[in-house]
Structure formats: structure tokens, C-alpha cells
N, C-alpha and C positions, 0 to 999 in steps of 0.2 A: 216615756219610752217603753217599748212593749219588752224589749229581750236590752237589759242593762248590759249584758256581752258584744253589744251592739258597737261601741266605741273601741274594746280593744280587736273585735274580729276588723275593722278599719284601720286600726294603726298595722296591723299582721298584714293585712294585704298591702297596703302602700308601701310599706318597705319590701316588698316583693316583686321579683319581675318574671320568673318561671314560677309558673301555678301551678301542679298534678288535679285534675280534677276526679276522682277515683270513685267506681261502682263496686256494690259488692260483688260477690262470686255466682250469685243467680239477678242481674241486670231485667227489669220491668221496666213499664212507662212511667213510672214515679221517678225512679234512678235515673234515667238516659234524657228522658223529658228533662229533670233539674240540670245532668250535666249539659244538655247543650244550652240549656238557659244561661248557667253559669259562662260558657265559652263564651257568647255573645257580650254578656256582662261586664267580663273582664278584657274580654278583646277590646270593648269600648272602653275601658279607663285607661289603655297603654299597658295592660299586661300582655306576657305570651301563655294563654292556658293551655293544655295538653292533658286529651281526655285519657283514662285508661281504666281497665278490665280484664280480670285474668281471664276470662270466658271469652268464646265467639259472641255477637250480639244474634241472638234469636230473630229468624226470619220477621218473626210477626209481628217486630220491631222496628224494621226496617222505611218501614213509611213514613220514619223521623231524618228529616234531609240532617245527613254530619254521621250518622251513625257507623260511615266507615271511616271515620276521623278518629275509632276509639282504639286505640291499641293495647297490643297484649303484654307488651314489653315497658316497665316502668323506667322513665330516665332514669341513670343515676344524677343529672346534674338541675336541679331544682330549686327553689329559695320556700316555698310553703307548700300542702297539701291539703286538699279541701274536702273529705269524705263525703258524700250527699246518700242519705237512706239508708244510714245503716251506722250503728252506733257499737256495733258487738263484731270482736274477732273470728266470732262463728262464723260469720259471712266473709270472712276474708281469709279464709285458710288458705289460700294459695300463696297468701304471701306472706302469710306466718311459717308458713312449713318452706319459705326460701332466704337466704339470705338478703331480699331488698326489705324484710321488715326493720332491720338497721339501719339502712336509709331513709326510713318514714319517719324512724324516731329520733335518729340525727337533727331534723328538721321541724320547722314549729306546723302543729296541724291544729285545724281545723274540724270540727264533723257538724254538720246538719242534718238532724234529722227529726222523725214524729213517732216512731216506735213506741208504746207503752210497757212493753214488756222487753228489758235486757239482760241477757246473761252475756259473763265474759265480756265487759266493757274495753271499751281500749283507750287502756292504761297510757298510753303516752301521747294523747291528744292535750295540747295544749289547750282548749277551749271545745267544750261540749255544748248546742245546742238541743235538746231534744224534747220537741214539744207535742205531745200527744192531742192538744186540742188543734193543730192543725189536722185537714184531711190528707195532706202530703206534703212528702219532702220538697216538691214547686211550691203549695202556699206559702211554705215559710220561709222561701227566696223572693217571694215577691213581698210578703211582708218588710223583711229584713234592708230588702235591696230599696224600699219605699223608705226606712227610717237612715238610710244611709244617704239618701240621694244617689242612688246609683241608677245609671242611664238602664232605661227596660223597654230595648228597641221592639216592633213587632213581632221578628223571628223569636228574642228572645220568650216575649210572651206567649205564642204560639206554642213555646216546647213547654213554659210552662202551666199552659192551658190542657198540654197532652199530660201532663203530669197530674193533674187533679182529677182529670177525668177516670185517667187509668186506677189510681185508689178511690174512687169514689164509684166505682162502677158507670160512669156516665151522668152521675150525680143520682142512684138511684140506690145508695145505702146512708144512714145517717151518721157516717162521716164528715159528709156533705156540713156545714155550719151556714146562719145565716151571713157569718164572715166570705163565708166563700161563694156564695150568690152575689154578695155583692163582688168580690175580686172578680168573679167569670162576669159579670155585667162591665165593671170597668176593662177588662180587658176586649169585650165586643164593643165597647165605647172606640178603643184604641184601634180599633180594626182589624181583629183576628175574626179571623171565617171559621166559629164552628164547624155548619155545616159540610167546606173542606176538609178538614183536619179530620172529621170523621170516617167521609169519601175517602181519605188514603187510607186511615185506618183498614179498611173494611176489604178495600184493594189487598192490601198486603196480605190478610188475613186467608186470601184463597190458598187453597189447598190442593197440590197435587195430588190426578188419580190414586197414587200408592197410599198418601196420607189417607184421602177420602175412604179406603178400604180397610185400612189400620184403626181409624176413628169406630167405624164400625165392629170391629175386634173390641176395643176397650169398652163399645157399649152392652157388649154381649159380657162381660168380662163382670160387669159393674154388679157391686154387692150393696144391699139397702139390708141398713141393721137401724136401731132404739125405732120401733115401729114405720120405719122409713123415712125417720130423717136424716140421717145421715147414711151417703152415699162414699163410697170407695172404690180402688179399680188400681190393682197393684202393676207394677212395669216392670218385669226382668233387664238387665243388666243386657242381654243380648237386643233386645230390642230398644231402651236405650241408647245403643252403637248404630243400633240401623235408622230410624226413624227421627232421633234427637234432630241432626242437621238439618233435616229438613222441614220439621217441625216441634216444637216442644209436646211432649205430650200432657202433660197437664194444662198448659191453654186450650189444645185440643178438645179436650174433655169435658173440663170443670164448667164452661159456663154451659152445656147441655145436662151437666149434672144436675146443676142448682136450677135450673126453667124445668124438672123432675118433679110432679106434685109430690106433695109431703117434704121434700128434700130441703134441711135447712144450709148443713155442712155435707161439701164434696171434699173427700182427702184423695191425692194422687199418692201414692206408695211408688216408691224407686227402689229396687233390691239389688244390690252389687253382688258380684263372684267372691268381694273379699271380706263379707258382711258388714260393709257398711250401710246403713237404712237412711233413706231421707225421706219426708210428707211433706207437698206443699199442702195447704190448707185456707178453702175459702167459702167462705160463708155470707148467706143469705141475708139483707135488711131486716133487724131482730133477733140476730142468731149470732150475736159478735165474740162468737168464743176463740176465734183465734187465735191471737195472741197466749192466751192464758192456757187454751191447749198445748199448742207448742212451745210455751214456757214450764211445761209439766216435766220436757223432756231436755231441758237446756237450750229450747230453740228463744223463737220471737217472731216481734210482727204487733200489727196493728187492730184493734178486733175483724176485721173483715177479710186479713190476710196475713197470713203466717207459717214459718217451716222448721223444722228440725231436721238434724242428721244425728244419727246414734253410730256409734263407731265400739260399745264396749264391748262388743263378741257374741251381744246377749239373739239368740233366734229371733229370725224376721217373726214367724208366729205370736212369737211371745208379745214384741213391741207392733206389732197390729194388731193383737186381742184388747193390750194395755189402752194403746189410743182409741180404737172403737167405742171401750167400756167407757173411758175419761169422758170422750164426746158428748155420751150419752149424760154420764151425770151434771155432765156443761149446761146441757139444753135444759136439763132436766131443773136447775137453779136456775136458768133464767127464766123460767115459765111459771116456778116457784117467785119470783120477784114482779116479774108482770101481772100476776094476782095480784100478789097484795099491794101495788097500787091499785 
């Protein structure tokens, strides 16, 4: 058996009839892919799952059929909670900073995930999954839901086809395993339409005029520092408010950052009014410093994709010179390590 947690995560959900199925506080296709995976999952065993996220789900999300199924309000009446992507209270500070974190831990939970890198674990998860050699938080629900026998209808596998893709860039960073060619082949066995699933993607992904002229601003904006591999492009707090809803601005951006010759690592910068700092951080096939970037600063993440928030008062300047510098000396040890193979 590949995950020996495998028989008691089965005895935890059979004595269950209300599931939480829970995203962190920034929701991706890895996240929202697994949770609808899971609803399908557990809807077929005779569970009732109910997805939820302190966040709106991100437009560019939305070409996942359910995703207005996730709500912002946690029941209070539940029997287990299932974390998926995310294995650190960092990503769940909205409900650490409310009273429904006594609810979660009243209750036996669950986390799945593939993170490498965790700070601030969460302490009152009954059973920890977290397996770095999958490419995402989907592989390791289809693996798991494979050793369990649990039913994995097409919808289900579809969200978790969008899940792999979404951390794996399309399958074009080595994330990707020869595990997961073959799961993306049984899964086109089973009858998921790639090439669909891309189509909506790609759909959703349009961008209003306003955005399309904003996008333009962040590229004007964009700073190339360690001889131009890594690319940045900070976000005020004002614009933030304005543009978020309509579009994320680091999806925006990043992947025109990183198709930037020379460009290994794109970081998006977020500055609050109340000095709080966040960087998503995504990185190039070859350049998997993510995680270990963002883990420099109490974040996390996987090497291809990772974020931090700084909250100790210290100037934006200060923790964007820190992480620029860090980046550099990242790339700089893994190009050291790629010689001498």
C-alpha cells in the first residue's frame, strides 16, 4: 500500500456523514480541481460533502462546473474535514483569526496534500497526508481514492485532471512524474476530453478591456533583477481593491513573465495600507526554487509554486530587496548543482 494512512483515512470517512471539504485562503486549480474531485467522491459513497473557502473563487477559475458550490461560510454542524493543498495554518488565516477554528479542531480532520516545504503545520489534524513526490494535491486523490476503492466517476476525474495540469503547468515542468503520464493516460482511457477541459480553461481566462489595459500597466511596471532571471512587478493595496475581482493579478502577469527570455522566477509583490506583504512565486522547468524561497520567509509551496505574507512591520523595501537577493542566490545553487552533474 502506497500511503499506510490509507485504512484509517477509510475508517474517518465511513463513520462520517457531513464532510467540509476546505481550500486554503489563495484557491488555484490544484485546490478547487481536488475539492470538486472530492465532492463527486464522496457524494458517490452516500456522504453529504460541502465545499468551502474563506475567499471568492477567482474568475479564472471558474471554467470548473461547481465552483459556485464553494462557500464562504463554514457550517457549524459537520462530522470530519478534509483539507486538500494545503497542509500550514499560513494559508488558513481567515479561520485561525475567527472563532470557527474550534470547530475544525472539535472535529477529526483530514489534510491532503504535496507541499515540500511547511511552516506552521496544523496542529490539530488528526491524520496528515503530505506527499511531495506527487505533482498535486488531484494525483494524490486519485492515487489514494485507487487504493481505497473509491468510485472516480468522469466528472470526478476531469476536476482531477484540471488539478494536475494546473501544478504542473500543462505538464510542462518536472513536476510532472512518469506516475502522472500514466494517471493523465488512464484518466483519457476513462474518457476525459483534454482537449475540452483546456477550451474552457482558455474561455474563462479572457479578460476584460479594463483588465487587458491594467495587464499592460504591470508589464510596464515589471523589474528584471540576477541578470534577468528573475522578474517582479509589485501591486498596491489600491489596485488590489480595484482589479482583484475582476481578475487576479498575479495569474495576469506571471505566465507572460516567465515566456520573458532569460526569466526563470516571476514574484508578484502585494503591499497592503497596513503593512502587510504577500509574493506569489512561480517558477520556470529548472528553476524550482519556490518553495524554499518562500519557505525563507515562513511561506511554502511546492518548487514550481509558492507564497509568503510577512505581517512583522518590517518595510515593503526591505522584504523585496531580501527576496530578490534570496532568488538570486537560489538560482545561483541550482546552476552550481546542474554543473556538477
Amino acid at each position: 500500500m502506497t500511503y499506510p494512512e490509507a485504512t484509517k483515512i477509510k475508517e474517518l470517512v465511513d463513520a462520517a456523514t457531513k464532510i467540509i471539504i476546505i481550500q486554503a485562503d489563495n484557491p488555484d486549480a490544484d485546490s478547487l480541481g481536488s475539492a470538486l474531485a472530492l465532492e463527486h467522491i464522496l457524494g458517490d459513497l452516500g456522504k453529504e460533502p460541502l465545499l468551502y473557502s474563506a475567499v471568492d473563487m477567482p474568475g479564472y477559475l471558474r471554467y470548473m462546473s461547481g465552483w459556485d458550490r464553494v462557500s464562504k461560510d463554514l457550517p457549524p454542524k459537520f462530522d470530519l474535514s478534509i483539507i486538500v493543498d494545503a497542509s500550514t495554518m499560513t494559508l488558513l488565516e481567515r479561520i485561525k483569526d475567527s472563532a470557527e477554528a474550534g470547530w475544525l479542531a472539535s472535529k477529526p480532520c483530514i489534510v491532503l496534500d504535496h507541499h515540500k516545504v511547511v511552516d506552521n503545520p496544523i496542529t490539530f489534524a488528526s491524520l496528515i497526508i503530505n506527499d511531495p513526490k506527487r505533482a498535486s494535491a488531484g494525483e494524490l486523490i486519485y492515487v489514494l481514492s485507487q487504493e481505497l476503492n473509491w468510485p472516480m466517476s468522469k466528472s470526478a476525474q476531469e476536476f482531477l485532471m484540471n488539478s494536475i495540469l494546473g501544478d504542473t503547468q500543462g505538464l510542462s515542468n518536472d513536476l510532472a512524474s512518469a506516475t502522472t503520464y500514466r494517471i493523465m493516460a488512464d484518466m483519457v482511457e476513462a474518457g476525459v476530453d483534454r482537449p475540452m477541459l483546456e477550451e474552457l480553461r482558455r474561455s474563462y481566462s479572457k479578460m476584460p478591456p479594463e483588465i487587458y489595459s491594467y495587464k499592460a500597466t504591470l508589464i510596464q511596471r515589471t523589474e528584471f533583477s540576477s541578470n534577468g532571471e528573475v522578474a517582479s512587478v509589485t501591486v498596491p493595496q489600491a489596485e488590489i481593491k480595484r482589479y482583484s475581482p475582476l481578475y487576479n493579478p498575479g495569474p495576469l502577469i506571471q505566465g507572460d513573465m516567465l515566456q520573458t527570455s532569460s526569466v526563470r522566477v516571476a514574484i508578484v509583490f502585494k503591499s497592503y495600507d497596513d503593512g502587510k506583504i504577500t509574493a506569489a512565486i512561480r517558477c520556470n522547468s529548472g528553476a524550482g526554487i519556490a518553495a524554499e524561497l518562500a519557505g525563507h520567509f515562513g511561506g511554502g509551496g511546492h518548487p514550481y509554486a509558492g507564497g509568503f505574507k510577512v505581517t512583522d512591520g518590517r518595510a515593503f523595501s526591505e522584504v523585496k530587496s531580501e527576496c530578490l537577493q534570496r532568488a538570486g542566490e537560489l538560482l545561483n545553487q541550482v546552476a552550481v548543482g546542474s554543473d556538477e552533474r
